[in-house]
C-alpha positions as CSV (number, residue, x, y, z in Angstrom):
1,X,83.6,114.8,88.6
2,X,87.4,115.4,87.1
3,X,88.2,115.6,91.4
4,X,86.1,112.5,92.2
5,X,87.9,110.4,89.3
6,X,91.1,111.4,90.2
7,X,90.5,110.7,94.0
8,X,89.2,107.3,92.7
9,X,92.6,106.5,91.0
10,X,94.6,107.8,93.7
11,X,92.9,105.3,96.2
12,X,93.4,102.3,93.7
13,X,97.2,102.6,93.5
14,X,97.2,102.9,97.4
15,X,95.1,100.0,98.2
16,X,97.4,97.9,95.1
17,X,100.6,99.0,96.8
18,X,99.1,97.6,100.0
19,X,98.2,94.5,98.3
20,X,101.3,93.7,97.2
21,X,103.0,94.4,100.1
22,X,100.7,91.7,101.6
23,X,102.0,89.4,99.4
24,X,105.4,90.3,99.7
25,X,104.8,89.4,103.4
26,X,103.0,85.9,102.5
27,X,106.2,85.3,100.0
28,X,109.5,86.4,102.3
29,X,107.9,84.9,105.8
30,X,106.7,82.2,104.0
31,X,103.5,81.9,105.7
32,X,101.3,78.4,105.0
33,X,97.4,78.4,104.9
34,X,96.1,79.5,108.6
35,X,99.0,81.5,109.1
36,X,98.0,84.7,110.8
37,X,98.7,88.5,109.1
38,X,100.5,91.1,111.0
39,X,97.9,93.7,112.5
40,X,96.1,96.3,110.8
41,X,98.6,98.6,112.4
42,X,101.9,97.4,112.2
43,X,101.0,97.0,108.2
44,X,99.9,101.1,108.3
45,X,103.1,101.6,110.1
46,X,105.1,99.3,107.4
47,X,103.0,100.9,104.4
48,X,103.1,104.3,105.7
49,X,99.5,104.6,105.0
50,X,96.3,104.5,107.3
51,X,94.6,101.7,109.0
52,X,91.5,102.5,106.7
53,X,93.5,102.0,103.7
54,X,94.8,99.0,104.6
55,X,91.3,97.5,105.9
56,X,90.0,98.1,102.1
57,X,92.9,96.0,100.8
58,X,92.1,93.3,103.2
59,X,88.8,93.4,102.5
60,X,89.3,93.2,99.3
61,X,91.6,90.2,99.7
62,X,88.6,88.5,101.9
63,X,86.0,89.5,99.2
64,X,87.9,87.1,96.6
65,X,88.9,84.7,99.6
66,X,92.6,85.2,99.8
67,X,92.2,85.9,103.2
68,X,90.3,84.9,106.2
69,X,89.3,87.1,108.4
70,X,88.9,85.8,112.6
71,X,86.5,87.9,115.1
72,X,88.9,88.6,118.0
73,X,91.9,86.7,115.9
74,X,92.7,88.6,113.7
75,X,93.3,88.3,109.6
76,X,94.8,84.8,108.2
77,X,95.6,83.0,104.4
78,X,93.0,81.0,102.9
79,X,93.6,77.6,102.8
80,X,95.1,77.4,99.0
81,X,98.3,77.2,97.5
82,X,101.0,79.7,97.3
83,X,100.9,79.9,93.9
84,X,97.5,80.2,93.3
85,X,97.5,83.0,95.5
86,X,100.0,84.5,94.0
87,X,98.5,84.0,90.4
88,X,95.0,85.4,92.2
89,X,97.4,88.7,93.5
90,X,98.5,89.1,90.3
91,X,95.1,89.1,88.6
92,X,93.7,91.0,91.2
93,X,96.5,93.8,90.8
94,X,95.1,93.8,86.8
95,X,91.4,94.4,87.5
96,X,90.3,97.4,85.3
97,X,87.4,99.6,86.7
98,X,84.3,98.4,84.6
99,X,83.3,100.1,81.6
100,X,79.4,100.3,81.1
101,X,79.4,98.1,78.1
102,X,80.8,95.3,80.5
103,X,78.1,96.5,83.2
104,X,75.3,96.5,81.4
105,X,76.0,92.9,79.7
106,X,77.3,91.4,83.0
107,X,73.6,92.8,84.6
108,X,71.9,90.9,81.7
109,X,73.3,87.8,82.3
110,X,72.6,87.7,85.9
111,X,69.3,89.3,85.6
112,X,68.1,86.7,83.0
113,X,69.1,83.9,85.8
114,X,67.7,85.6,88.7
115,X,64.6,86.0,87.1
116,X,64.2,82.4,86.3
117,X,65.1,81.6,89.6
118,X,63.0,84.3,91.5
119,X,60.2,82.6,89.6
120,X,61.0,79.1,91.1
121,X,61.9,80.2,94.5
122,X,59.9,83.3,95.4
123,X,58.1,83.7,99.0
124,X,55.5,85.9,99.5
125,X,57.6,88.5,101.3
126,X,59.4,88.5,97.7
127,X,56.3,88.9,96.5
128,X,55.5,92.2,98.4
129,X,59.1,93.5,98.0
130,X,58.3,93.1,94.8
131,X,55.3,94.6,94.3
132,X,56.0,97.5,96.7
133,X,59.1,98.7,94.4
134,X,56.8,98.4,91.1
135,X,54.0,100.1,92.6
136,X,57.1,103.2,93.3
137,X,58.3,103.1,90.0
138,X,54.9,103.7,88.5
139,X,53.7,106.3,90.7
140,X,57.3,108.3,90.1
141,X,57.0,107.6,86.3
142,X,53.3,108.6,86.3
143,X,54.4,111.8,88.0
144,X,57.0,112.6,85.3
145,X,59.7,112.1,88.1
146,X,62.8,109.9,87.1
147,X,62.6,106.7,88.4
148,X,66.1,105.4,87.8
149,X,66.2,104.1,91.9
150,X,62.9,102.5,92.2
151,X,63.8,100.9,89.1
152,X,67.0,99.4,90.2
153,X,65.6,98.4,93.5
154,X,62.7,96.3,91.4
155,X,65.3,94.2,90.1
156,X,67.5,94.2,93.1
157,X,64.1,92.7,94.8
158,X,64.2,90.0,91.8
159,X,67.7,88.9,92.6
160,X,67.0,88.7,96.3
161,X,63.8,86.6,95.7
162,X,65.8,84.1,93.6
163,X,67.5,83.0,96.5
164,X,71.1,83.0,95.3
165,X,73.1,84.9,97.8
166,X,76.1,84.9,95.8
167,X,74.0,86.4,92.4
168,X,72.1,89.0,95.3
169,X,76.0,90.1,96.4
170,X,77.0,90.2,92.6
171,X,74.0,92.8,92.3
172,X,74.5,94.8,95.3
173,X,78.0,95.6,94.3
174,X,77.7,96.6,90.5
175,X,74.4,98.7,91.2
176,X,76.3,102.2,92.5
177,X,78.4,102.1,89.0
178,X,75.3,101.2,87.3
179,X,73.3,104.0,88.8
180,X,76.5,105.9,88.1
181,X,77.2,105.1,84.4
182,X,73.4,105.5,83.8
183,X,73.1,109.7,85.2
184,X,76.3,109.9,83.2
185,X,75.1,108.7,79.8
186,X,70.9,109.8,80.8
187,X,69.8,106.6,79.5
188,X,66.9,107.2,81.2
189,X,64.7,107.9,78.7
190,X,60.7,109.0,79.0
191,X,59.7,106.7,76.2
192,X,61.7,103.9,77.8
193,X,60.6,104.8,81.5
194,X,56.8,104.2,80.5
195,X,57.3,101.1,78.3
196,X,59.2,99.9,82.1
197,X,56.0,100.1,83.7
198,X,54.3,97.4,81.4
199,X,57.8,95.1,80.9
200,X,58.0,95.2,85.3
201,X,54.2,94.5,85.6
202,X,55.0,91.3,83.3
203,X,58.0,90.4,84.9
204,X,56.2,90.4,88.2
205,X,53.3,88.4,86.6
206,X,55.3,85.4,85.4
207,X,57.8,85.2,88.8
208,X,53.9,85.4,90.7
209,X,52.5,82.6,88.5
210,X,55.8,80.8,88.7
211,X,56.5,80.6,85.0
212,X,60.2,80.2,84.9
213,X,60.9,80.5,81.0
214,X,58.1,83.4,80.7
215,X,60.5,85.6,83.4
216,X,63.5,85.1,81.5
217,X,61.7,86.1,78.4
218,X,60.2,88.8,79.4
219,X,63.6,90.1,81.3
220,X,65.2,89.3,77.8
221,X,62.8,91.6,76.3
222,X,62.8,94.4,78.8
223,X,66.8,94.5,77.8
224,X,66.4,95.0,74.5
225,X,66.4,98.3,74.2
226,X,69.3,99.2,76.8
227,X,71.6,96.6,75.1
228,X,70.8,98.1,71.9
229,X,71.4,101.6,73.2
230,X,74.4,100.5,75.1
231,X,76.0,99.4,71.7
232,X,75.5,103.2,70.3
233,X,77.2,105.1,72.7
């Protein structure tokens, strides 16, 4: 783990020198919006790093739309002003790794929306997405086997059904550090595990019936306990 967070670190300060050498570039050329990047290479050859390395910055530039990336083209600046991008560099540079307080209370705010949503929007392939992940939970729970996964992909199926690809993205990204954080501090617990079964078979009763507020509610009440554990670590 001590080997896998130091790794971790190492790659941030790599990928942050590599973002500010990007906007070093932006700044002394004094590229406008549309105006194309250097290569992936000749920025590994500038950086003295490799071309993965400088594909995660990029990436990461794209992700929060600094950048635009071109099949074919290559990689170019979003269409916003220098010193909002600059501002959004600078910001971006500052970004501290999530703790798990700020996880789990970020995934209850989402989750409370998506459920309301999901409950609004749902198809029947939702539906069965849905259904398919509770039924794995239970069996797994049932067989005294953790769960943790089948759990997560239950509410991953929520988000999906809600029909908000942004919120669905949002999700998809924070679940690794969430599955993470949770083997770290085993908040799996037994009690709580069972007591999931009947909060997800509720859950999937109000987004069936369509029953907006009842979704939220009941996703408001199958948080209780991991917000109140969360504030006890």
């Amino acid at each position: 783990m001590e080997l896998d967070a130091l790794a971790k670190n190492e790659n941030k300060k790599v990928q942050n020198l590599i973002i500010r050498g990007i906007r070093d570039i932006i700044n002394h050329k004094n590229l406008e919006p549309g105006d194309k990047l250097p290569s992936e290479r000749m920025l590994s050859e500038k950086f003295e790093v490799s071309r993965s390395n400088v594909r995660e910055a990029i990436h990461k530039l794209e992700f929060y739309g600094l950048l635009k990336p071109k099949p074919q083209s290559g990689t170019f600046v979003a269409n916003i002003g220098i010193v909002a991008l600059n501002g959004m560099i600078d910001d971006i540079l500052r970004l501290d790794e999530p703790d798990f307080k700020s996880l789990v209370e970020t995934r209850i705010l989402f989750e409370l929306k998506t459920s309301k949503l999901a409950a609004l929007r749902r198809t029947d392939e939702d539906l069965k997405q849905m259904k398919m992940a509770l039924e794995a939970y239970k069996e797994k729970i049932e067989n005294g086997e953790d769960a943790m996964q089948e759990d997560l992909l239950f509410h991953l199926a929520i988000a999906k059904a809600s029909g908000n690809s942004t919120m669905n993205t949002f999700m998809l990204m924070i679940t690794p550090e969430i599955i993470t954080n949770f083997e770290k501090y085993h908040v799996c617990d037994k009690n709580l595990a069972i007591r999931g079964i009947t909060e997800h078979e509720e859950i999937y009763n109000a987004i069936l019936n369509q029953d907006s507020k009842l979704a939220k509610q009941k996703m408001k009440e199958h948080f209780r306990a991991l917000y109140q554990y969360c504030y006890n670590i």
